[in-house]
C-alpha positions as CSV (number, residue, x, y, z in Angstrom):
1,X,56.2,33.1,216.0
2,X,54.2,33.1,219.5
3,X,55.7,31.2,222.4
4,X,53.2,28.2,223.5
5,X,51.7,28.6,227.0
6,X,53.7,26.8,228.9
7,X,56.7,28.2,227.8
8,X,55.1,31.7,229.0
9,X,54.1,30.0,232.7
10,X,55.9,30.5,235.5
11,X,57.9,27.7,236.8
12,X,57.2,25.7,239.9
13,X,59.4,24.1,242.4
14,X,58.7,20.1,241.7
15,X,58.8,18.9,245.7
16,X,58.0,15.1,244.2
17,X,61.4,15.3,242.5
18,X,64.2,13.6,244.1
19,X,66.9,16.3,244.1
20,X,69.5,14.0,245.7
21,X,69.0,11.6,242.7
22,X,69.0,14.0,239.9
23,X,72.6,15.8,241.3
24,X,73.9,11.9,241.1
25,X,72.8,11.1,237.9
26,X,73.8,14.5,236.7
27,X,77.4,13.4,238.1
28,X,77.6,10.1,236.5
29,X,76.9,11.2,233.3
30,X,79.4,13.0,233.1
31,X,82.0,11.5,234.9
32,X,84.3,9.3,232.2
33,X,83.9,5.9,231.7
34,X,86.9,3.8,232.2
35,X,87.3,0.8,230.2
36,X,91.1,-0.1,231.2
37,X,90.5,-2.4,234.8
38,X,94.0,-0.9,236.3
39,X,92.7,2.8,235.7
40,X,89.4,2.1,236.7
41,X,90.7,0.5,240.4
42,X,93.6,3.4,240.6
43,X,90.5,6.9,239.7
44,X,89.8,9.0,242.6
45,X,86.2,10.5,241.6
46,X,87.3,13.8,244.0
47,X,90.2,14.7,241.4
48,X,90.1,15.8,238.1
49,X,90.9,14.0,235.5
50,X,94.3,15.8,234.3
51,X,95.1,15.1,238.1
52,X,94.4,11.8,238.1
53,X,96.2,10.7,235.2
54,X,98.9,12.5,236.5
55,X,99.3,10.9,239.9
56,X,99.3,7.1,237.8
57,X,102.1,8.5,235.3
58,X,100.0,9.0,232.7
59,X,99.0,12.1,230.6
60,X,95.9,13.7,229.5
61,X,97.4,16.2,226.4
62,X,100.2,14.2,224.7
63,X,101.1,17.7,223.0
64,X,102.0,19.5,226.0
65,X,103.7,16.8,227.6
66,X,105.6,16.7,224.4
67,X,105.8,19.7,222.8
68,X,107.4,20.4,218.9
69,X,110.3,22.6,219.1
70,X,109.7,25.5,216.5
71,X,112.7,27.0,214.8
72,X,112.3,30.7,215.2
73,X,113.3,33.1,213.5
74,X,115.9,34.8,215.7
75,X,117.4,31.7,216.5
76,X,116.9,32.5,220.0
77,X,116.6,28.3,221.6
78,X,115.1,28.5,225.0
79,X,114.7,25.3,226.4
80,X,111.3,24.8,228.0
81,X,111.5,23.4,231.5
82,X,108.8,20.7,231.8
83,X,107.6,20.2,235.3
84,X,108.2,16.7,236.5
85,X,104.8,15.1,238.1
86,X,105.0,12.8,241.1
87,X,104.0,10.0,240.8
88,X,101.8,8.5,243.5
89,X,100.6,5.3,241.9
90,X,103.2,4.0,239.7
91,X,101.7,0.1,240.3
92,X,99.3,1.1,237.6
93,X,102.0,1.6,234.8
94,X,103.4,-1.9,235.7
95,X,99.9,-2.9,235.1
96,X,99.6,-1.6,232.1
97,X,102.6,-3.0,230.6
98,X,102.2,-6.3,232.2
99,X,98.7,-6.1,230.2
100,X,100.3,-4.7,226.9
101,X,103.1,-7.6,227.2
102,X,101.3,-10.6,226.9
103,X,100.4,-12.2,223.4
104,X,96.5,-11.8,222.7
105,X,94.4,-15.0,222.0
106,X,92.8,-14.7,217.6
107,X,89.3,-15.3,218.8
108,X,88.4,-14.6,215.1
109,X,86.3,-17.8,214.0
110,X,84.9,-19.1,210.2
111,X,81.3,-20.3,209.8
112,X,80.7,-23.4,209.4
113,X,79.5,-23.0,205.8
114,X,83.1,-21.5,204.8
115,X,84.7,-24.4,207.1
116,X,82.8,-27.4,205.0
117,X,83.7,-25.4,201.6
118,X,87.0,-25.4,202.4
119,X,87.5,-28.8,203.8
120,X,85.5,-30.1,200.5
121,X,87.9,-28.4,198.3
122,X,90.7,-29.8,200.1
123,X,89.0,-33.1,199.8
124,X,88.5,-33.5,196.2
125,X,91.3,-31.1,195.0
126,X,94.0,-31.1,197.7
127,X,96.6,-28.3,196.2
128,X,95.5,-27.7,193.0
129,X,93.3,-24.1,193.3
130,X,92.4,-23.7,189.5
131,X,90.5,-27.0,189.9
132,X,88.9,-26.0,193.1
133,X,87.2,-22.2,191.3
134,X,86.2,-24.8,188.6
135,X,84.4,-27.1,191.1
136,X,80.5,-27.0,191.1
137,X,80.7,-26.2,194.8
138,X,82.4,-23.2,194.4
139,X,78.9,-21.3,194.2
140,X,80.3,-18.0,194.7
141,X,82.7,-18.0,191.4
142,X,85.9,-17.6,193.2
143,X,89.1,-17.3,191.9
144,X,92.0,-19.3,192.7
145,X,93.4,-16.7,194.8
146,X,90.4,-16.4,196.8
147,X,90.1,-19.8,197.1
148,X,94.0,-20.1,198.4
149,X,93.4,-16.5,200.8
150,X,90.1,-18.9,202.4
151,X,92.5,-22.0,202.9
152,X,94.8,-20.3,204.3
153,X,92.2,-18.3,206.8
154,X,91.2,-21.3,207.5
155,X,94.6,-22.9,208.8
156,X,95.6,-20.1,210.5
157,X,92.1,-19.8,212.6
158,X,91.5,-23.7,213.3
159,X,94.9,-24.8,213.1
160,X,94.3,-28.7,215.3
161,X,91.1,-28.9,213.1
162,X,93.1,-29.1,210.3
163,X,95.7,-30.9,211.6
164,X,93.2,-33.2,212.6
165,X,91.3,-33.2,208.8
166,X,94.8,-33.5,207.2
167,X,95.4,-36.6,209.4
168,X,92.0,-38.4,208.6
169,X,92.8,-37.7,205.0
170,X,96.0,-39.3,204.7
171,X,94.2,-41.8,206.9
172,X,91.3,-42.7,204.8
173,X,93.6,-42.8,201.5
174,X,93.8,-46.6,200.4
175,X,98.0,-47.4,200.2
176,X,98.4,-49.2,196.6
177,X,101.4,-51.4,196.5
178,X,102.0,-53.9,194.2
């Protein structure tokens, strides 16, 4: 197959290029992209990156830090001396643990269509599930279990919301006494 023509043209120097703008964004695409905030503030862009995990405690091959002993054959155990790294910026490990140690906030929320199901079944049915995948409401056919696995989603995301529906329930209920 022929080569097209401009494949076969000499090339030309572009002088309306900016070359100082091309070697950047050649750089930045390939430098990494850190998502953790503590690595991010700690990364010197003039060191590699084994180098740079290296000074913050951290390692870049798990497998050679930690190598598998192999049984050998001749049973001859040689102990591999690992070279100790020093570390220069050992505030980012604190970081990182600080970060790792505290209890993350369930942002997972329901829509309001599941939250008005649920709070309907409640309402008509309180505990009793096989009368809630009987209800005409229950447009989707689901079983009891379902129904019980939605509930219980339900409580565990918006815990004061139910709280707060259980309340007006037990509220609203007229008190019969004779």
């Amino acid at each position: 197959m022929p080569k097209t023509k401009q494949s076969k043209r000499r090339k030309r120097f572009d002088y309306n290029q900016d070359r100082k703008k091309l070697k950047k964004k050649f750089i930045n695409k390939y430098r990494p992209s850190i998502e953790s905030q503590q690595i991010r503030a700690a990364w010197n862009n003039r060191r590699s990156v084994a180098r740079n995990l290296q000074d913050m405690g951290l390692v870049l091959d798990v497998n050679a830090a930690l190598p598998v002993k192999k049984s050998s054959l001749l049973r001859n155990d040689r102990e591999t001396s690992a070279s100790v790294a020093v570390v220069t910026k050992p505030y980012v490990i604190k970081q990182l643990e600080e970060e790792a140690g505290q209890a993350l906030r369930d942002t997972k929320t329901l829509s309001s269509d599941l939250v008005e199901f649920v709070q309907h079944m409640i309402r008509e049915h309180n505990d009793d599930y096989k009368a809630m995948a009987r209800d005409e409401k229950n447009y989707y056919q689901d079983t009891p279990t379902q129904i019980r696995r939605k509930i219980n989603e339900y409580k565990r995301c918006h815990l004061q919301d139910y709280h707060a529906f259980i309340s007006s329930l037990a509220a609203a209920q007229p008190t019969h006494t004779c």
